[in-house]
N, C-alpha and C positions, 0 to 999 in steps of 0.2 A: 419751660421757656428759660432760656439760660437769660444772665446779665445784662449782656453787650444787646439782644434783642429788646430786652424791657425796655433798657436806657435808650435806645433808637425810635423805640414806637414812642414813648412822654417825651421827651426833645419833640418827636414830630408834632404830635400833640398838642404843646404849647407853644410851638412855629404858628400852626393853624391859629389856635386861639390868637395869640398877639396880629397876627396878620387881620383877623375879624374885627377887632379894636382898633386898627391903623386905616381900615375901611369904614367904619363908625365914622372915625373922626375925619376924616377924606371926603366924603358926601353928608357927612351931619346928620344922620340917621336918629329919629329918634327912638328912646326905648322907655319902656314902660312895665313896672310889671307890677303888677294888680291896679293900686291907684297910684305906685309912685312913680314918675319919671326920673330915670336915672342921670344925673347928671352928667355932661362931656368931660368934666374932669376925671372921671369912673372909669373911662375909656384909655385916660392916658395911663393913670395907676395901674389896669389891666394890662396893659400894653407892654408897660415898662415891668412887671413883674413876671409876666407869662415869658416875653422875650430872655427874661434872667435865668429864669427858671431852666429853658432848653438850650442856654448857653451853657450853663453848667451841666446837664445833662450832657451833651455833650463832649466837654473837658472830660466828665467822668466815664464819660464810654472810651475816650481817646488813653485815659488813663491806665485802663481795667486792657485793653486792648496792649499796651507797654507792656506791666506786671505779666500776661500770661503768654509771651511769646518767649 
């Protein structure tokens, strides 16, 4: 699998995730896992890192994309 494919699939990856979290917090879904209920501020830190995360992934695909043409 070359580069520019990896960085494409984790961008989309973490689009999906932050999009789950911006849905959380949209309809106020609660979440649970074992006995702890996670709190809705969980959701926005998820949010806002998942969304950073596939921004950058993409800069760096956009980058890698520059360098090898």
């Amino acid at each position: 699998m070359s580069e520019q494919k990896f960085l494409l699939i984790s961008a989309t990856i973490f689009a999906l995730i932050a999009l789950l979290h911006v849905f959380r917090l949209v309809t106020n879904l609660p979440v649970q896992v074992g006995a702890v209920t996670v709190p809705i501020w969980g959701s926005w830190l998820g949010a806002i890192v998942a969304a950073g995360l596939s921004i950058w992934d993409l800069r760096l695909m956009s980058q890698w994309k520059q360098s090898h043409t």
